[in-house]
N, C-alpha and C positions, 0 to 999 in steps of 0.2 A: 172071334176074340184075337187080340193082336196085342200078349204079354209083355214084348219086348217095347213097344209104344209106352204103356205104363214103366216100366223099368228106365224108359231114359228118361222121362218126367220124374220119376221118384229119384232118383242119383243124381240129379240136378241141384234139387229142394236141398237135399241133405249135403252138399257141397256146399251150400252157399249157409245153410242154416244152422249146422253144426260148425264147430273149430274147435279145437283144444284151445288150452292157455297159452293167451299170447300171439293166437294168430288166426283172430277175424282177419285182419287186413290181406288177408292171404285168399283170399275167398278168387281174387278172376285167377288166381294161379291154379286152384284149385278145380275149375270150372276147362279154365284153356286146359287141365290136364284129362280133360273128358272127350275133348273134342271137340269144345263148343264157345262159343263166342263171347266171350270175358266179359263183354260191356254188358252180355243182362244180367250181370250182379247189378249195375245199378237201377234195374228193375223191380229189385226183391222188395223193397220197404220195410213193411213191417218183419222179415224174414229176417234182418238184419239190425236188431236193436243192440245198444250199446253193452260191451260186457265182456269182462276179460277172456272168458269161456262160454260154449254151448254145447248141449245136448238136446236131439232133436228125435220123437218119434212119429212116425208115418202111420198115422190111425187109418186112411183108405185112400184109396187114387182109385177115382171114379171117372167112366167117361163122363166128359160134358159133350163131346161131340165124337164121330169119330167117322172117316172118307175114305175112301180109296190112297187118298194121298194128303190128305189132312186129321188132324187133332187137336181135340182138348183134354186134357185129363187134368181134374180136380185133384189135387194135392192139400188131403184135410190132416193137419199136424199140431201137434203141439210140441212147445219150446222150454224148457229150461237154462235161463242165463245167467252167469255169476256174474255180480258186478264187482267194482273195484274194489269196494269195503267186505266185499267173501259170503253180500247176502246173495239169497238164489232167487230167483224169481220167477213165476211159472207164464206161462202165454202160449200163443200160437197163433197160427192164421190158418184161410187157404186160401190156395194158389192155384189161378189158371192159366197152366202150361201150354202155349201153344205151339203143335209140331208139322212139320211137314217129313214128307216122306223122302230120303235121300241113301243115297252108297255110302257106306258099308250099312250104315243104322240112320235110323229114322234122327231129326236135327229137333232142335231146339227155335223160335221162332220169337218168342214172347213170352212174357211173365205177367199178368194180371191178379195183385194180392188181393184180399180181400178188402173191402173198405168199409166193415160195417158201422160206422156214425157215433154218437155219444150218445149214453145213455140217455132216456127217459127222465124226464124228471120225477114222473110217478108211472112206471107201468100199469096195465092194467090186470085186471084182476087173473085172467085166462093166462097171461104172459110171466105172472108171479105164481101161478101153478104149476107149468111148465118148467120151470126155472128150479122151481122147490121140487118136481117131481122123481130125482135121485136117478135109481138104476134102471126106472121103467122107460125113462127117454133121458137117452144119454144124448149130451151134446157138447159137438166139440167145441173150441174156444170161439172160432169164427159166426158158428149158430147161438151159439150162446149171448154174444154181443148182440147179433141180430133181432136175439127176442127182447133184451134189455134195453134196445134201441127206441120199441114203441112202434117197425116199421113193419114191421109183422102183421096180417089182417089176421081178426079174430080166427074167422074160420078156420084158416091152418092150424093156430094152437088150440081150438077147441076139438079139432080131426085130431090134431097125435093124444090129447087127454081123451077121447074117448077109443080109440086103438090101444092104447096104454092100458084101460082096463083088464084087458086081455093078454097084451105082450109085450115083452121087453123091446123095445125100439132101438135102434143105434141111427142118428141121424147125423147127415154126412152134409148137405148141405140145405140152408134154407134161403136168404136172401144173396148176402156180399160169396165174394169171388165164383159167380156163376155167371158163364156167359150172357153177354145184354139180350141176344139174339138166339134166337133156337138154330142152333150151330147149322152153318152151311144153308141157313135160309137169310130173308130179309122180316121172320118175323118176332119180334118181340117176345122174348121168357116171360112167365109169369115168377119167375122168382124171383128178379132183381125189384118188382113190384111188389114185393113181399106176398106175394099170393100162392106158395107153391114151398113144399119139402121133400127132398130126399132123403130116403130110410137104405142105408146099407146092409144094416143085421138085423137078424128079426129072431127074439128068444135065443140071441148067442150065435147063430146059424147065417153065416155068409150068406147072401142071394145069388152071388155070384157061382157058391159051393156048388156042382153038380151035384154034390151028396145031401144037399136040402132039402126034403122033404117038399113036394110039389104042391102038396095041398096045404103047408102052412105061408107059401108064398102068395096062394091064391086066396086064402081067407081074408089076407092082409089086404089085397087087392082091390077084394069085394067088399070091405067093411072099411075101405078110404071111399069107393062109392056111395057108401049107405049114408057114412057119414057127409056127404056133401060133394066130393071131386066129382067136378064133371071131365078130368083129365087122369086117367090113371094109367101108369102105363109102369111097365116092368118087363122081367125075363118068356113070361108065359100072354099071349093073347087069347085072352079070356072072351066069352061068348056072354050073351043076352048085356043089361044097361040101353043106356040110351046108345044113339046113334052117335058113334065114334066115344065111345068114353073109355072104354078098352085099347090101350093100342103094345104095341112091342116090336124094337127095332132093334139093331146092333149098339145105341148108343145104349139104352137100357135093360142088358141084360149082366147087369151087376149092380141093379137099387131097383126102387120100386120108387116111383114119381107120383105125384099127388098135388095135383091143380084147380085153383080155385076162382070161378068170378069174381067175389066180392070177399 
């Protein structure tokens, strides 16, 4: 793990996505005061909606990818903005941070927000479960859109409704702002496909936490297979499933992945 990679991604987000009153427009001042290249505020989009003030919080920075000398890290947030007439407004996105590796600290590269689509005109049923499902699968603004989008395949939201039976979900990312490609390769995500979610917290308990219990990572694991992923992968490489359904690398050892064919 490589904290300080997440820490420049995370102080990026919040430079450009928070301001006080009266000074969005200050955001590349803000950003050139990090050490970093002013022009990817105009990167941010949806990070940067109109309003005279902002308060921003950091619900995970996840890898999407992560190399000897490159990065992704997810930046899942939500926003509060005052607009001119003093109402507040609530939102968020996420962002994928891309970094490369440089002296004194790692840089800043790219900004990729999320761009989850318009809603649905009628969800379907699995995706209005999901949505109505409260503190058993939480999701943030960016996933949230995504299931309201319709672009979601069932099977995902019928895996986190029957995981949810059992435990509290914290989901960090399912479709929009997640790499097109499975980072540092040439092959295609199944999330931007809508075929795949990321779970951060499980029952309140960080994945990431050392101090998480090993066997409540692993039931999660084994019961995203039972339910359907022929792609599960997280902190721990788990033994028996099919061939290759289990897997665990550096980029997944702070979420638990859950990939679907269809």
């Amino acid at each position: 793990m490589q904290p300080e990679v997440k820490a420049r991604a995370v102080e990026l987000v919040r430079a450009i996505g928070a301001w006080p009153s009266g000074e969005r427009d200050a955001a590349m001042a803000r950003v050139g005061a990090l050490g970093l290249e002013p022009a990817l505020v105009d990167q941010a989009g949806p990070l940067r909606p109109g309003g005279t003030e902002a308060a921003l919080e950091v619900v995970d920075a996840q890898y999407g990818g992560i190399l000897a000398d490159a990065a992704s890290v997810l930046v899942v947030c939500r926003q509060w903005v005052r607009r001119a007439d003093g109402t507040v407004v609530a939102g968020g996105t996420t962002v994928d941070v891309r970094l490369s590796r440089a002296h004194p600290r790692w840089t800043v590269t790219a900004l990729h927000p999320a761009a989850p689509g318009a809603p649905a005109a009628a969800p379907g049923e699995a995706a209005r479960r999901v949505l109505a499902a409260g503190p058993a699968i939480e999701l943030p603004p960016a996933a949230a859109a995504d299931v309201r989008s319709g672009e979601v395949h069932t099977s995902v939201l019928e895996a986190l409704l029957e995981l949810a039976r059992k435990h509290r979900l914290a989901v960090s990312v399912v479709r929009s702002g997640h790499p097109l490609k499975v980072f540092g390769t040439d092959r295609p995500s199944d999330h931007p496909r809508g075929r795949a979610v990321d779970v951060w917290r499980i029952d309140g308990h960080a994945v990431v936490d050392p101090a998480t219990p090993r066997q409540l990572v692993e039931s999660v694991m084994r019961a995203a297979a039972a339910a359907g992923s022929y792609n599960v992968g997280g902190p721990l490489l788990l033994s028996g499933g099919t061939a290759g359904q289990f897997f665990s690398d550096a980029t997944h050892r702070d979420h638990v992945h859950m990939g679907f064919r269809t």
